[in-house]
Backbone bond lengths (Angstrom), bond angles and torsions (degrees), N, CA, C in turn:
res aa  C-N    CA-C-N  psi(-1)  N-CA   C-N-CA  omega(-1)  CA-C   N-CA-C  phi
1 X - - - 1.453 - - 1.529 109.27 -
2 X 1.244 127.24 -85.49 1.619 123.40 -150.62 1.982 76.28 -147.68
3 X 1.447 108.39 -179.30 1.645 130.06 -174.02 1.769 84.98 -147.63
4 X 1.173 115.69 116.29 1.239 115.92 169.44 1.610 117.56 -104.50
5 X 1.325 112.73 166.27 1.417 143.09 -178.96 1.345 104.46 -52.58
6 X 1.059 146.80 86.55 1.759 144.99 142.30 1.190 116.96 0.21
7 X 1.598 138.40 118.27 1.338 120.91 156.78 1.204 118.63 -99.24
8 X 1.414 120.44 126.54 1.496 147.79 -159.14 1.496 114.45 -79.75
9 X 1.231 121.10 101.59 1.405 121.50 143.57 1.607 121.72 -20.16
10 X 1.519 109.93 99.84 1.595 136.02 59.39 2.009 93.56 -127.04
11 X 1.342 118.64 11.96 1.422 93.56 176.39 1.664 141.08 -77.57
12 X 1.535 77.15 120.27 1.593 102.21 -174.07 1.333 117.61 -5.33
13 X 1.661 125.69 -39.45 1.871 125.77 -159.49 1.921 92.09 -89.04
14 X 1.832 118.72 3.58 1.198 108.37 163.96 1.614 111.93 -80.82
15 X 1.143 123.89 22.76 1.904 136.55 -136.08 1.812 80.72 -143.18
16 X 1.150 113.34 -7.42 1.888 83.61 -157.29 1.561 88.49 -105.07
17 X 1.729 121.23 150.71 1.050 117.52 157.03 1.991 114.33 -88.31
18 X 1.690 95.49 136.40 1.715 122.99 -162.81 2.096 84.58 -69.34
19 X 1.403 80.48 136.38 1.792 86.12 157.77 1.116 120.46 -90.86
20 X 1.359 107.21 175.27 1.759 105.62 175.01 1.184 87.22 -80.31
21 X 2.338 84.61 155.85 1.705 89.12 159.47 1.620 113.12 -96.39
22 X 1.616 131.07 166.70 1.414 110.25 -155.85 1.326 94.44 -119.42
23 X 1.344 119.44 -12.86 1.706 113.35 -163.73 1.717 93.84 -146.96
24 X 1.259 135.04 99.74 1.869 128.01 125.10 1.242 114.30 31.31
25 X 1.069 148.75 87.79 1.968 133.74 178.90 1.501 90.50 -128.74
26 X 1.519 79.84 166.33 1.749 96.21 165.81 1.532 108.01 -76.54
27 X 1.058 126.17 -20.68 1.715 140.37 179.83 1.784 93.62 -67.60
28 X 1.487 110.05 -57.47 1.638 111.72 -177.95 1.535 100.56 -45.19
29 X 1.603 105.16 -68.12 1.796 108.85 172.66 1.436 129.36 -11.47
30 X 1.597 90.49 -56.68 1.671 106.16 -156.46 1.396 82.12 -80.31
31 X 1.734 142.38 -43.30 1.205 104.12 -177.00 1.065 130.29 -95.32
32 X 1.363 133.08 32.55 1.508 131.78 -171.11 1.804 84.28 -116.82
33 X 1.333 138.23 -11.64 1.254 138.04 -170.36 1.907 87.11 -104.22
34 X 1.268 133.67 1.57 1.437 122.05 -177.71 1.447 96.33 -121.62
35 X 1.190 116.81 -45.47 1.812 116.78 166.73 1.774 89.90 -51.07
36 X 1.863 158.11 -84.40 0.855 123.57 -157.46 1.615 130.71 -60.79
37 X 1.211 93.62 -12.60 1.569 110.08 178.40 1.498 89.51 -53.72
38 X 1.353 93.41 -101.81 1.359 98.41 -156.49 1.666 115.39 -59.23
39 X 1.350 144.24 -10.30 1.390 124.39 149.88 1.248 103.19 -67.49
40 X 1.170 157.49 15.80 1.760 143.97 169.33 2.027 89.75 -103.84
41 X 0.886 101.74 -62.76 1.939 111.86 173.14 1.701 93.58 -35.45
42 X 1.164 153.53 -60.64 1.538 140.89 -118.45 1.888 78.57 -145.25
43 X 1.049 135.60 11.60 1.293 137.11 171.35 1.400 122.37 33.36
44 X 1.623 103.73 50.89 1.060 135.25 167.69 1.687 123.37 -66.89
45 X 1.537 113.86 155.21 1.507 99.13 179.00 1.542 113.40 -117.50
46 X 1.289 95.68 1.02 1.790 111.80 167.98 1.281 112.24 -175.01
47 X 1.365 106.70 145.91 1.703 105.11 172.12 1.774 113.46 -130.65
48 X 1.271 118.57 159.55 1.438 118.50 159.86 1.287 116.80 -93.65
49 X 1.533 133.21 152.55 1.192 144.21 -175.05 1.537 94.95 -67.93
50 X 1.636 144.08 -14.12 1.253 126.11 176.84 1.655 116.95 -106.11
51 X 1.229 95.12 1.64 1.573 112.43 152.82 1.306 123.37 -49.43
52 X 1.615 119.27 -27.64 1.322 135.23 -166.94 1.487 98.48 -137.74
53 X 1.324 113.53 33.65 1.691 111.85 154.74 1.595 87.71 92.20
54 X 1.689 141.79 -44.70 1.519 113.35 -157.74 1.117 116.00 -94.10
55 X 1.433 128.59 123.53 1.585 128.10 -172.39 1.321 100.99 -102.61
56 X 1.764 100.41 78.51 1.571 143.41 161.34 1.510 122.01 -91.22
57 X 1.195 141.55 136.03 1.652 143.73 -170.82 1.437 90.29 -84.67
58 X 1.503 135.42 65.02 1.504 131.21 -165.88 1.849 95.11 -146.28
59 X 1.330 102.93 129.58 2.149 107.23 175.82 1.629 85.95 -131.75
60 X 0.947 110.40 174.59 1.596 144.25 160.38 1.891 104.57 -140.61
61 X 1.769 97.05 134.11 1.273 83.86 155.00 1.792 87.14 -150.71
62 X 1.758 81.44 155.88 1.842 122.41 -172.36 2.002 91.21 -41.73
63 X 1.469 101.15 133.43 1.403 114.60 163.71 1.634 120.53 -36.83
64 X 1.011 108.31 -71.49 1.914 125.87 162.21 1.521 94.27 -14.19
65 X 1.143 122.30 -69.64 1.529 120.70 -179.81 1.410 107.29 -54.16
66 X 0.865 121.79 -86.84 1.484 144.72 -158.64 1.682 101.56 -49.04
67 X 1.109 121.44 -10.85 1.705 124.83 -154.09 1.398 112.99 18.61
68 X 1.458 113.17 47.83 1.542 119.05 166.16 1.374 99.02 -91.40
69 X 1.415 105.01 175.74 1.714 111.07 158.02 1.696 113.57 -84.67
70 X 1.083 86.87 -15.44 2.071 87.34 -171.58 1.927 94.15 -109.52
71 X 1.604 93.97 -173.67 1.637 99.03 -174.86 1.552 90.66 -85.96
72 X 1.405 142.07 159.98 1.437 147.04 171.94 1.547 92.43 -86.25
73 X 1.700 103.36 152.58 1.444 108.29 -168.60 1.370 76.42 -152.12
74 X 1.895 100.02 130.93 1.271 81.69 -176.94 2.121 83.78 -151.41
75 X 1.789 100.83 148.28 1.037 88.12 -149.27 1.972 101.72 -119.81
76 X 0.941 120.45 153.27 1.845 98.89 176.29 1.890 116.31 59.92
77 X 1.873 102.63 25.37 1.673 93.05 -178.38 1.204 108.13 -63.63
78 X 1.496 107.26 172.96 0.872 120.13 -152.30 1.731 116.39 171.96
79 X 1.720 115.31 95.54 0.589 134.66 -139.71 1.943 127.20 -95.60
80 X 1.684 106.38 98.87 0.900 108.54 -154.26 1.745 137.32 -98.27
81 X 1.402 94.76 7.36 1.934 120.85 172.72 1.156 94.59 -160.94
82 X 1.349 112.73 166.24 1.660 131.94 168.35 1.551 91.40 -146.15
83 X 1.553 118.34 142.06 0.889 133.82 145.56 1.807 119.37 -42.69
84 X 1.209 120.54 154.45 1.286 134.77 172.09 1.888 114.78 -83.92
85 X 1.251 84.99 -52.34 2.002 123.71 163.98 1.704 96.55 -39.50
86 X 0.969 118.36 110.02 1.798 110.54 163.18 1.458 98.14 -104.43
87 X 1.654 109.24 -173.94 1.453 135.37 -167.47 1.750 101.73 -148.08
88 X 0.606 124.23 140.16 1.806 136.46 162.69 1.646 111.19 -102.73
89 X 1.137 118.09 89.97 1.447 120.57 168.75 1.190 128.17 -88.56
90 X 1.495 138.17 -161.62 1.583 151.20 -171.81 1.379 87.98 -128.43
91 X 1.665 123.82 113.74 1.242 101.69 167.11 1.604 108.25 -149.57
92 X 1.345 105.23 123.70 1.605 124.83 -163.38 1.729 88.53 -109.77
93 X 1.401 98.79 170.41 1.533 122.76 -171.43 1.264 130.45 -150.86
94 X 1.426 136.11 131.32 1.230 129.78 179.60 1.139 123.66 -27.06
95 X 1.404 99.17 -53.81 1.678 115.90 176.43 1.261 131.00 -38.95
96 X 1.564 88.08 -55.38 2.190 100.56 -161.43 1.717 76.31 -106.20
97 X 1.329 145.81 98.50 0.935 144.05 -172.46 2.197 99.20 -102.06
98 X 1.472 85.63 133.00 1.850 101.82 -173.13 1.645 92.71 101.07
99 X 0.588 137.42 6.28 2.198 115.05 -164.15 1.875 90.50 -140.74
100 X 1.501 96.01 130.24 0.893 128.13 -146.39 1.785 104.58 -139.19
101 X 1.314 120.49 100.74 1.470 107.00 -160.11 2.198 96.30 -149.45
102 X 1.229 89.27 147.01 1.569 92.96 -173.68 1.606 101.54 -87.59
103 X 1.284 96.75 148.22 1.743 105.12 -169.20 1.799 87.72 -150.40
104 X 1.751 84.06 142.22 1.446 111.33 165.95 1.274 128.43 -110.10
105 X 1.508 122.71 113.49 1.196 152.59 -149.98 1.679 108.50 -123.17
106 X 1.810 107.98 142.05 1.286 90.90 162.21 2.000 109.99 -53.88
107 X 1.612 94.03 177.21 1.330 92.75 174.66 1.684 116.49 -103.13
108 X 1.564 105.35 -23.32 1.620 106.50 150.85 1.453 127.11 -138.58
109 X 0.897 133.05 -177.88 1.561 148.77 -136.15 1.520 119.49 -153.37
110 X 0.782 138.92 101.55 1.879 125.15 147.47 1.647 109.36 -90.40
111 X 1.219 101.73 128.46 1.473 117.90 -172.02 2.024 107.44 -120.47
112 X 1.195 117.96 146.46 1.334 105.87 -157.54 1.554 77.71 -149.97
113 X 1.441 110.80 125.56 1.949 136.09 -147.42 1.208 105.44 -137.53
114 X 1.321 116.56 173.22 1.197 125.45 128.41 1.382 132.03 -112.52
115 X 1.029 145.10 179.86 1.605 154.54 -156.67 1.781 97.81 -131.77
116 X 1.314 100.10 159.68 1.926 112.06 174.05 1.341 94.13 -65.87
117 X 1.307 131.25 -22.01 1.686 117.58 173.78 1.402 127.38 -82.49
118 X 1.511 115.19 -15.09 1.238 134.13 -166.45 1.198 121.60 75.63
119 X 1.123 103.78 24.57 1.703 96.94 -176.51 1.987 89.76 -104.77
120 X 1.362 83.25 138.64 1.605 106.89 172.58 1.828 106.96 -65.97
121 X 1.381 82.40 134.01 1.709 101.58 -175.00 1.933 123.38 -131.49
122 X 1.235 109.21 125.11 1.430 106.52 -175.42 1.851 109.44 -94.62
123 X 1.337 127.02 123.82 1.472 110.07 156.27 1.261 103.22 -109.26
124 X 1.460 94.75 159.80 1.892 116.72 169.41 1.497 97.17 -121.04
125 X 1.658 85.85 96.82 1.763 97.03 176.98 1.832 108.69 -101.33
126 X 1.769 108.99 139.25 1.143 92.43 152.40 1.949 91.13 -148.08
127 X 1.278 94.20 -162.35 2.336 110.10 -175.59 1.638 80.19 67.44
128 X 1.809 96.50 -143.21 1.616 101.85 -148.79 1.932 95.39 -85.77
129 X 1.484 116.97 10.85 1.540 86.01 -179.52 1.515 84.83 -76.50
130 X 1.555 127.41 -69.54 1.577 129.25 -158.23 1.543 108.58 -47.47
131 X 1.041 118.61 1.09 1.595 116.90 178.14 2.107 108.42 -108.15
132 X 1.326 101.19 -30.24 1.489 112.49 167.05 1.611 110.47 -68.80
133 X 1.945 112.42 -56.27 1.297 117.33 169.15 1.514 108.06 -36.19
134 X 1.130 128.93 -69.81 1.451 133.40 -154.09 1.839 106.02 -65.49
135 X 1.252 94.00 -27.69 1.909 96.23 -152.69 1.852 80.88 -63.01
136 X 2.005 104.81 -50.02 1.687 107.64 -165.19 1.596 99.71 -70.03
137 X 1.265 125.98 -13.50 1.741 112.10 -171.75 1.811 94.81 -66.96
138 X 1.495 104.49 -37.98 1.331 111.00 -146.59 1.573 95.63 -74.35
139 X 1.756 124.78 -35.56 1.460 114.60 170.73 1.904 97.92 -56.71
140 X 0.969 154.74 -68.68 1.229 140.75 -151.95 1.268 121.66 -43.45
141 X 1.856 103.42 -26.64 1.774 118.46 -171.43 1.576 88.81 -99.78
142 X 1.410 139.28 25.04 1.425 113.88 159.18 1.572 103.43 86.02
143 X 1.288 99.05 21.94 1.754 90.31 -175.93 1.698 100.11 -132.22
144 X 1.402 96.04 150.01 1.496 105.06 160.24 1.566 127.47 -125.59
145 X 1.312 113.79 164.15 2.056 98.85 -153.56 1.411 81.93 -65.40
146 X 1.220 154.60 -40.89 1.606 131.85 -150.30 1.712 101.19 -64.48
147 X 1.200 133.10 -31.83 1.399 127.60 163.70 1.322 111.85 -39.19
148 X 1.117 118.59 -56.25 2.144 124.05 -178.74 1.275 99.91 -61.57
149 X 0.885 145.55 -7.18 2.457 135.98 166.92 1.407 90.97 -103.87
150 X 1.291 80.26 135.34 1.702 116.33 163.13 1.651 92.68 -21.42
151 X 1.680 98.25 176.76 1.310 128.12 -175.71 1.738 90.31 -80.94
152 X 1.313 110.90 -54.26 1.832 105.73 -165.21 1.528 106.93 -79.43
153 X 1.188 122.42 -47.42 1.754 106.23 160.43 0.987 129.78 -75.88
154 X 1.508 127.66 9.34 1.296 114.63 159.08 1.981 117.85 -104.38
155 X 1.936 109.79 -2.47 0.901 92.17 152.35 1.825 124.12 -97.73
156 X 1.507 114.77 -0.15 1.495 123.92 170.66 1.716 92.50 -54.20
157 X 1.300 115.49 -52.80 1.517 109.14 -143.84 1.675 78.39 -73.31
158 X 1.288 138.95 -49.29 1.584 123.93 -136.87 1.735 84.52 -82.99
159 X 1.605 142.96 18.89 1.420 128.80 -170.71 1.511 85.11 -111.80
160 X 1.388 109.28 -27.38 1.833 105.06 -178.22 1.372 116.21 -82.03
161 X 1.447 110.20 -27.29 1.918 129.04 -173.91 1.908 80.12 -75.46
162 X 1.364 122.30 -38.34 1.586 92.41 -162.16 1.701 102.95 -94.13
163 X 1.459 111.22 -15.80 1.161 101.87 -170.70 1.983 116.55 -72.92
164 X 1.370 95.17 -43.07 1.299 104.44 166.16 1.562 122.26 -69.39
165 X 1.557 113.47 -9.26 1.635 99.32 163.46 1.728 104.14 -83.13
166 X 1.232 106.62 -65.81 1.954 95.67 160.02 1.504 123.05 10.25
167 X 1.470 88.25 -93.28 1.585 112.49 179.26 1.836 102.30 -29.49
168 X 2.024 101.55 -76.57 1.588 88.16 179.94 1.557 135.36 -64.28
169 X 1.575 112.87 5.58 1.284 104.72 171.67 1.381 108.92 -84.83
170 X 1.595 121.20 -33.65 1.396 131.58 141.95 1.677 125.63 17.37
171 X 1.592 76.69 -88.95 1.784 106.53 172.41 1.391 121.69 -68.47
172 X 0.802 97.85 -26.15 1.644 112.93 179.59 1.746 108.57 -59.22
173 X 1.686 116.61 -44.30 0.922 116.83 -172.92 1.612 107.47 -87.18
């Protein structure tokens, strides 16, 4: 379909909590086919539908995760165990693009969705899909991973997120 526009860390509509969606459309279609667009374009491994401006209850995440053949589209999650067990990952974002920061996550998940058909769907996620699941549940709740680090690494990371935007406005000129 279309490769859409990124919304950039610190903007505010990364702050908003996504509604549900209430009804299946070809509009739902067209955007769960523009969320893979553009996370396959920006070589992303999941995105939220407010990643791209719509504060929709809508993620995609990259096949590799999902061990589907297609990208997982998953719609209205909704999150139904957490492990006790956490994981410490590397986890960067469309958003805050370059910054790269370890986050602690349960280590698995049951998540309970919907599908482009509407039929209600359960996964038992754990490794990097349940750590991808959570990072995109958490854009739907108005959050971004730099919220999950401490107060002092998460302002270290935002002196490197600004220094390296600097730099490329820099180059730019």
């Amino acid at each position: 379909m279309s490769i859409r526009p990124l919304v950039l860390y610190p903007d505010p509509r990364l702050n908003l909590v996504s509604a549900p969606i209430e009804e299946i459309s070809e509009t739902t279609r067209r955007l769960a086919q523009d969320l893979i667009d553009t996370m396959r374009a920006e070589a992303g491994a999941g995105i939220a539908a407010i990643q791209v401006g719509e504060p929709l209850r809508m993620l995609v995440v990259e096949a590799s995760y999902a061990g589907t053949p297609d990208p997982l589209v998953i719609i209205n999650p909704e999150r139904l165990q957490a492990s006790e067990d956490t994981v410490e990952a590397s986890e960067g974002c469309l958003s805050v693009p370059g910054l790269y920061e370890p986050v602690e996550r349960p280590a698995e998940i049951r998540v309970k969705h919907l599908d482009l058909e509407g039929r209600t769907r359960e996964i038992q996620a754990t490794g990097p899909l349940a750590v991808c699941l959570q990072h995109e549940m958490d854009h739907l709740d108005g959050v971004v991973f730099l919220r999950r680090l401490s107060r002092l690494r998460r302002e270290m990371a935002l002196r490197r997120y600004r220094k390296q935007g600097a730099a490329l406005r820099a180059q730019a000129t």
